[in-house]
N, CA, C and O atoms as CSV, one atom per row, in Angstrom:
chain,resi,resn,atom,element,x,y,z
A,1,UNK,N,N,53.698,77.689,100.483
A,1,UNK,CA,C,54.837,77.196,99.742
A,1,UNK,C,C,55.185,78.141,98.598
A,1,UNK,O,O,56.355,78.426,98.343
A,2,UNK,N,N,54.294,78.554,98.011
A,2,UNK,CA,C,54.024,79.772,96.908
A,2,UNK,C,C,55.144,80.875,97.500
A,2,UNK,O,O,56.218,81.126,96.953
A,3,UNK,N,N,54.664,81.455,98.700
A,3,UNK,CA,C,54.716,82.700,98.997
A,3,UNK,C,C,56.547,82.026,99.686
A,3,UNK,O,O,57.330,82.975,99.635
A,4,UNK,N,N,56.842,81.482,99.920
A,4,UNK,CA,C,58.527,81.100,100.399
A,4,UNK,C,C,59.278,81.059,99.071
A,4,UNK,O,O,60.316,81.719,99.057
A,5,UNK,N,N,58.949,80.405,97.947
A,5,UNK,CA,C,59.366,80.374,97.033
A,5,UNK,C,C,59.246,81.579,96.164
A,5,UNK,O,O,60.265,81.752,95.495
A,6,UNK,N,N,58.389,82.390,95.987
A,6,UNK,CA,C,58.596,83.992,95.618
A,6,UNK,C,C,59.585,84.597,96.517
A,6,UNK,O,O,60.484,85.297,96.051
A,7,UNK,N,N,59.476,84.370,97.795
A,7,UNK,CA,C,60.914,85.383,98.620
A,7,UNK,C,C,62.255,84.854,98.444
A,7,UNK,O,O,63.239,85.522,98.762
A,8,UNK,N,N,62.374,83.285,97.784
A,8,UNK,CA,C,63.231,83.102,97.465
A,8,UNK,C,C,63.770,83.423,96.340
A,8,UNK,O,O,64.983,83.590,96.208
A,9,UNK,N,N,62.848,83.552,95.332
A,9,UNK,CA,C,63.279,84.429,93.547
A,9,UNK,C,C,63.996,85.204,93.968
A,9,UNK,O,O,65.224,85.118,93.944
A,10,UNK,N,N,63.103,86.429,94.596
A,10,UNK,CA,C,63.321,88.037,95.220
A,10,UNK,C,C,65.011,87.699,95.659
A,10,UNK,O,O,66.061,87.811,95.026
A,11,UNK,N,N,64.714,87.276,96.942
A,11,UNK,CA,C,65.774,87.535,96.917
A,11,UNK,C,C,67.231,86.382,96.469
A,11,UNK,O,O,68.182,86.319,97.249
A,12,UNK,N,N,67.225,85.916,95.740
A,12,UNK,CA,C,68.592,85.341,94.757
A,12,UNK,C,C,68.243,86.589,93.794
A,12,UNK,O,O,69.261,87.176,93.428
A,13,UNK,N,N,67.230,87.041,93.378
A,13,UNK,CA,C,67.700,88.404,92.396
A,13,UNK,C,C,68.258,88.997,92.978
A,13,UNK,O,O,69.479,88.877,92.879
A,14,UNK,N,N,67.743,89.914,93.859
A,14,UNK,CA,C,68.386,90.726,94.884
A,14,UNK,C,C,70.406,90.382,95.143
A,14,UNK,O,O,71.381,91.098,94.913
A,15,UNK,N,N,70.281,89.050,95.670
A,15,UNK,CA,C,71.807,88.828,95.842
A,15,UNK,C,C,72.192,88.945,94.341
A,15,UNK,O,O,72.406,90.147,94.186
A,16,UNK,N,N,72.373,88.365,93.261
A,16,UNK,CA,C,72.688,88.595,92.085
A,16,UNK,C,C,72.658,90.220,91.561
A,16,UNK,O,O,73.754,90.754,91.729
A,17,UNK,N,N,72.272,90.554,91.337
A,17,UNK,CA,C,72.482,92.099,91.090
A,17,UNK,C,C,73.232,92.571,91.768
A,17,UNK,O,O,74.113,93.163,91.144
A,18,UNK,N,N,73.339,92.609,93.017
A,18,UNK,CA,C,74.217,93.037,94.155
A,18,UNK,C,C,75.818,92.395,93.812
A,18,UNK,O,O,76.766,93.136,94.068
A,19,UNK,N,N,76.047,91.262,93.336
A,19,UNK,CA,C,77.379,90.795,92.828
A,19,UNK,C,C,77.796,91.256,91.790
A,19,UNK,O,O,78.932,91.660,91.542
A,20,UNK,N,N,76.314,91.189,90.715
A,20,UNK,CA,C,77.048,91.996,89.276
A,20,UNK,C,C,77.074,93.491,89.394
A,20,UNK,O,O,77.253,93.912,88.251
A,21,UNK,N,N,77.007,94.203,89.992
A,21,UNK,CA,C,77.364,95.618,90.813
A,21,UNK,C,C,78.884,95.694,91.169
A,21,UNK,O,O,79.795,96.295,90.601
A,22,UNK,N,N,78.880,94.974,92.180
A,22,UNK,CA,C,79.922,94.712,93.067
A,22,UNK,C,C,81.136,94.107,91.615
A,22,UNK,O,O,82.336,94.380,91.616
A,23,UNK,N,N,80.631,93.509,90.818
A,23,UNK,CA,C,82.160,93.002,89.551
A,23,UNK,C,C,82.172,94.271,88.727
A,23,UNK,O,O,83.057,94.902,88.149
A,24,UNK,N,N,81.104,94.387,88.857
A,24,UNK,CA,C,81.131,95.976,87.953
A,24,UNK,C,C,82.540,97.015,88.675
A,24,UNK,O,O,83.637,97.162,88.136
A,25,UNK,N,N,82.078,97.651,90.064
A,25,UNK,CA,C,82.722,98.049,90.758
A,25,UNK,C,C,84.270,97.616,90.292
A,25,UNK,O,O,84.983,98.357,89.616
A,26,UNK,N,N,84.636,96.398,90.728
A,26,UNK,CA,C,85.847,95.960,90.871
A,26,UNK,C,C,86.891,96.089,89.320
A,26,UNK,O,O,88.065,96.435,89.190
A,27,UNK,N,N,85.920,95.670,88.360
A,27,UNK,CA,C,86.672,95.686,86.940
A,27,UNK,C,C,87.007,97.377,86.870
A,27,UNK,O,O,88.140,97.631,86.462
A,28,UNK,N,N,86.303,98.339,87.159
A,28,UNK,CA,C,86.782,99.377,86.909
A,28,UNK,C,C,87.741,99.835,87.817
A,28,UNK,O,O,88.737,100.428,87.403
A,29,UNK,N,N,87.540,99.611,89.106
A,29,UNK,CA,C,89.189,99.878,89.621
A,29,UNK,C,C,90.125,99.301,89.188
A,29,UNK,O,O,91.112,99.963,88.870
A,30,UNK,N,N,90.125,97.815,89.025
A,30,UNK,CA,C,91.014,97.117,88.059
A,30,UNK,C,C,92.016,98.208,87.262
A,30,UNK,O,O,93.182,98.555,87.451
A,31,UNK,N,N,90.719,98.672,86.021
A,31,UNK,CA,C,91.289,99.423,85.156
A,31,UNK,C,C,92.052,100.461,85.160
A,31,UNK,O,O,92.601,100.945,84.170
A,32,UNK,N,N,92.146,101.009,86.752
A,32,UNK,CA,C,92.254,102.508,87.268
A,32,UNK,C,C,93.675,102.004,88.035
A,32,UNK,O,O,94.671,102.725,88.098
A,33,UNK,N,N,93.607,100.817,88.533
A,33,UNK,CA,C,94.870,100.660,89.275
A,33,UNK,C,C,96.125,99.929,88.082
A,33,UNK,O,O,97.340,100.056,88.232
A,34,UNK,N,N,95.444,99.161,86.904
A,34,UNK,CA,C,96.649,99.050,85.761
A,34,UNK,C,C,96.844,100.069,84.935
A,34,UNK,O,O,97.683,99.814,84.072
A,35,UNK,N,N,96.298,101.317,84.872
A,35,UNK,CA,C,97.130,102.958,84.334
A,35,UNK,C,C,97.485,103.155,85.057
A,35,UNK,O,O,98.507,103.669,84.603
A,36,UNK,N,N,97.595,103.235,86.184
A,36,UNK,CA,C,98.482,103.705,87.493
A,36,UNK,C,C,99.934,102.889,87.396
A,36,UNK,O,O,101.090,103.311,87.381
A,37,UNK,N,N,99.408,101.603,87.337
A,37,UNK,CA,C,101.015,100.918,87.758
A,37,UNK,C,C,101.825,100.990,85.954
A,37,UNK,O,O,103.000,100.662,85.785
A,38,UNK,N,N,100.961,101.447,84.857
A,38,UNK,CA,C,101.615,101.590,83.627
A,38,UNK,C,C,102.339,103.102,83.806
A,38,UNK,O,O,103.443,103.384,83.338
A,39,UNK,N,N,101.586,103.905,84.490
A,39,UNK,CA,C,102.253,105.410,84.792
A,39,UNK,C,C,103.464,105.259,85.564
A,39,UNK,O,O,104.470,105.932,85.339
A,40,UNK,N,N,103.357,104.118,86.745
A,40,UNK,CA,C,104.613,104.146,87.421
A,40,UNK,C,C,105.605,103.592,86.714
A,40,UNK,O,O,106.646,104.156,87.050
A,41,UNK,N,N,105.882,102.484,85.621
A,41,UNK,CA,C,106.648,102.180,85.333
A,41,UNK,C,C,106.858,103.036,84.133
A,41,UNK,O,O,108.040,102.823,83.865
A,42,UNK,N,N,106.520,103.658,83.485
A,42,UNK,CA,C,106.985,105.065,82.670
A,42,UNK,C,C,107.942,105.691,83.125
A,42,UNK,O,O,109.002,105.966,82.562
A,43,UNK,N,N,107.425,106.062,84.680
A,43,UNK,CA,C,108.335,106.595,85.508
A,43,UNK,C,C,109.686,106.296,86.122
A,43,UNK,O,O,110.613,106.992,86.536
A,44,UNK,N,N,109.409,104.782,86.010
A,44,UNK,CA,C,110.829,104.621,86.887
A,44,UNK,C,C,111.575,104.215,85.743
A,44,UNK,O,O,112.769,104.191,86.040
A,45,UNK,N,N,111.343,103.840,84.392
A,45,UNK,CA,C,111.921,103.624,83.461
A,45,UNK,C,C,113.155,105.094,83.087
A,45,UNK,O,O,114.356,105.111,82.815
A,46,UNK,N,N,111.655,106.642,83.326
A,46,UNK,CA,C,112.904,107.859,82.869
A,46,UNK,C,C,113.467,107.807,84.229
A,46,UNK,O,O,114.579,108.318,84.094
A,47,UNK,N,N,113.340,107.517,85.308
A,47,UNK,CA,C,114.423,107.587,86.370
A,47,UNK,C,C,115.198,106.804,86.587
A,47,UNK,O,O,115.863,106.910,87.617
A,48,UNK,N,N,115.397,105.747,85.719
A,48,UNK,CA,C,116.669,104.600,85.846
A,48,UNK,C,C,117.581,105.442,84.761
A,48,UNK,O,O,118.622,105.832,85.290
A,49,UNK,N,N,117.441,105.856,83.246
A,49,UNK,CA,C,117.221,106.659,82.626
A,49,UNK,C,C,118.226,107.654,82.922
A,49,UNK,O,O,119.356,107.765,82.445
A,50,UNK,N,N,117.585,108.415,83.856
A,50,UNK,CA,C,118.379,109.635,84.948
A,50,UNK,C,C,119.661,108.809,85.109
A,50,UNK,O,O,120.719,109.056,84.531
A,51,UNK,N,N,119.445,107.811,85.953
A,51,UNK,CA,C,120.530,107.610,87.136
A,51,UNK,C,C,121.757,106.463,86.549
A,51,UNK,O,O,122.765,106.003,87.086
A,52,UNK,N,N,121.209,106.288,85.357
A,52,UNK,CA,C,122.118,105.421,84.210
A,52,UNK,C,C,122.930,106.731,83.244
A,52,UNK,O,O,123.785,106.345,82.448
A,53,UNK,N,N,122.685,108.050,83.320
A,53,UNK,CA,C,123.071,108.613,82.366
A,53,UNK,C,C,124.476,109.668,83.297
A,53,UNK,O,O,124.600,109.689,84.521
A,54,UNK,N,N,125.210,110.302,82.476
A,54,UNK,CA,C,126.150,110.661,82.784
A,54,UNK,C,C,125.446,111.829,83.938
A,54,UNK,O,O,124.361,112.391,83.787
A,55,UNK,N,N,126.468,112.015,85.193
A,55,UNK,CA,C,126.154,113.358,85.538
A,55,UNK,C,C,126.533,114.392,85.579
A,55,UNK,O,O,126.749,115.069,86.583
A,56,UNK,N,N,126.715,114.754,84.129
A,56,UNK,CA,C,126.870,116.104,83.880
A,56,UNK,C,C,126.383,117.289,84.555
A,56,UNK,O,O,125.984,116.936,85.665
A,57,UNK,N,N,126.190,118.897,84.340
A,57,UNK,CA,C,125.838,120.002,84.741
A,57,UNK,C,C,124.192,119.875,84.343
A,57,UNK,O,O,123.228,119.902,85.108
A,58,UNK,N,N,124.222,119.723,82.837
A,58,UNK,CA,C,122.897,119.717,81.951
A,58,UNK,C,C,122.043,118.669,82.942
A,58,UNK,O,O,121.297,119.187,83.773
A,59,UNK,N,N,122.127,117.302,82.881
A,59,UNK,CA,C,121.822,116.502,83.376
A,59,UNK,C,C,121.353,116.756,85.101
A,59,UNK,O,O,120.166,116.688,85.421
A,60,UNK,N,N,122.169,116.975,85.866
A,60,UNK,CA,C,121.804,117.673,87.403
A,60,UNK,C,C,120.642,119.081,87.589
A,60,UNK,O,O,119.950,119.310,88.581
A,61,UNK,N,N,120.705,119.864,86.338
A,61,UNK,CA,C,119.781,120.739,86.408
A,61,UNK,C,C,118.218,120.342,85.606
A,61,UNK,O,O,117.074,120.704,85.879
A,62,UNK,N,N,118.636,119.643,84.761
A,62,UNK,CA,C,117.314,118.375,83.893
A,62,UNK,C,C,116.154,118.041,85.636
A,62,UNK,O,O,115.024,118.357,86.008
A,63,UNK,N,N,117.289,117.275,86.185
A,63,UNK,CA,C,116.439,116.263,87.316
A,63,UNK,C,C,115.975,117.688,88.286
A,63,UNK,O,O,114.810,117.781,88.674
A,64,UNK,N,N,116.867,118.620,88.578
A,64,UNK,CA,C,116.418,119.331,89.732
A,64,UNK,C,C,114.664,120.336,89.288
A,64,UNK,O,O,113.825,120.770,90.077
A,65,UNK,N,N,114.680,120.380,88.146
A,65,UNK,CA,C,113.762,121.130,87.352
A,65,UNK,C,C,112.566,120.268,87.184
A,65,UNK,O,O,111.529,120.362,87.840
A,66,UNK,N,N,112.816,119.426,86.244
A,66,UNK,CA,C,111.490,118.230,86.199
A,66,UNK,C,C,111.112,117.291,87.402
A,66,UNK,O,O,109.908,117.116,87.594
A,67,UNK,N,N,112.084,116.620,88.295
A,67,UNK,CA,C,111.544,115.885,88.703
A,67,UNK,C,C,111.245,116.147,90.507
A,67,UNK,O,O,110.592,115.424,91.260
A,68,UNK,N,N,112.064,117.579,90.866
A,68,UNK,CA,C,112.526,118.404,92.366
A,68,UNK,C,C,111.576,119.503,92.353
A,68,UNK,O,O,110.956,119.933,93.325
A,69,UNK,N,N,111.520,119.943,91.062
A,69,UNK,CA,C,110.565,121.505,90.693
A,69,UNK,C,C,111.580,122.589,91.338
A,69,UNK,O,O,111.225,123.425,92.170
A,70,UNK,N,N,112.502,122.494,90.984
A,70,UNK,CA,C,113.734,123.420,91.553
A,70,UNK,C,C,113.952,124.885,90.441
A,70,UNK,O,O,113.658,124.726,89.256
A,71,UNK,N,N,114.360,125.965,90.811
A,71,UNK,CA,C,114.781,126.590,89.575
A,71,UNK,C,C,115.481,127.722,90.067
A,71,UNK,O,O,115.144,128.391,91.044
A,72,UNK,N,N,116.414,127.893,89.384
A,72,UNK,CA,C,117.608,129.271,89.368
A,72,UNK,C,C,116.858,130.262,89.859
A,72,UNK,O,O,115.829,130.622,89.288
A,73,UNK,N,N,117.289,130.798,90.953
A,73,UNK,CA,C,116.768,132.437,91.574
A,73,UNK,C,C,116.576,133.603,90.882
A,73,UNK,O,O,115.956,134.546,91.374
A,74,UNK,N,N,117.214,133.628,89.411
A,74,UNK,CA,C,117.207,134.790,88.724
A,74,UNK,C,C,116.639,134.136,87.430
A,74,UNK,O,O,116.677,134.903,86.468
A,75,UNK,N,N,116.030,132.685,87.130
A,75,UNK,CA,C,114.999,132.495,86.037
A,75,UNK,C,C,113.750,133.139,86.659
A,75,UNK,O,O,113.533,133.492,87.818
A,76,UNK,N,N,112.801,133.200,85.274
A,76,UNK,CA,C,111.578,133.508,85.179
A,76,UNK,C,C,110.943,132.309,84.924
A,76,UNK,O,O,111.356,131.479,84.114
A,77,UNK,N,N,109.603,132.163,85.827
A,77,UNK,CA,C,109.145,131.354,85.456
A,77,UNK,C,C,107.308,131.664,85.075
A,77,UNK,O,O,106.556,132.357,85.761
A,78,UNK,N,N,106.896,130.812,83.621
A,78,UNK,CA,C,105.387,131.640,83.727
A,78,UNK,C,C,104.602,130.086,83.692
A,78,UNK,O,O,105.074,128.992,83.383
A,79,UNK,N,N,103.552,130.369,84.030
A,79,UNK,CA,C,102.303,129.182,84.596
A,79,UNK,C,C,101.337,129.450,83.365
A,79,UNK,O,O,101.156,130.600,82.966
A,80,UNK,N,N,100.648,128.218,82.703
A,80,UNK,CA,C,99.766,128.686,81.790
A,80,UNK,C,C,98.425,127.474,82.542
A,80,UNK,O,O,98.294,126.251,82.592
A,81,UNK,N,N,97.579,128.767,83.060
A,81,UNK,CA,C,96.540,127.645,83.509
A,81,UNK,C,C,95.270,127.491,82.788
A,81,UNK,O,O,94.247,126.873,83.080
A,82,UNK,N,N,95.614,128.257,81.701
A,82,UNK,CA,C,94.471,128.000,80.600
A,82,UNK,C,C,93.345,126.271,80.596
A,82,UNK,O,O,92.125,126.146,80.699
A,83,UNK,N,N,94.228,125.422,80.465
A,83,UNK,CA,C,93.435,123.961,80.383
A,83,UNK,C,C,93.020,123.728,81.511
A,83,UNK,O,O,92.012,123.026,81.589
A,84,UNK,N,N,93.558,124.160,82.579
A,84,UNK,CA,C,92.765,123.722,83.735
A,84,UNK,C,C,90.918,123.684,83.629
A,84,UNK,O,O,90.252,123.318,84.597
């Protein structure tokens, strides 16, 4: 009776740790998937932004540059990969 009731401690520890792991796990994606959906709405905020604002020349070359990665054939363009 001893020895059933020790494998039963064992393992409810066993399952318990294994859940508080497993919430562990989950709260941090949590955290990883609400900066994500705060990044997306950053985003669609400057792209309503965009598509609410006049479309000027300035404005059409703004979006093709930042948000297309587009650029004039006769600009220069330089890369600073220092922080990488």
């Amino acid at each position: 009776m001893r020895v059933l009731l020790g494998v039963l401690v064992v393992v409810s520890i066993g399952v318990f740790a294994n859940s508080a792991m497993r919430y562990n796990d989950l709260l941090r994606e949590q955290r990883e998937l609400e900066q994500q959906l705060e990044e997306y709405r950053e985003m669609k905020e400057e792209l309503e932004e965009l598509i609410n604002s006049d479309m000027d020349y300035e404005t059409i070359v703004k979006i093709a540059k930042e948000q297309l990665g587009l650029y004039f054939p006769d600009e220069e363009i330089f890369y600073n990969d220092q922080n990488k």
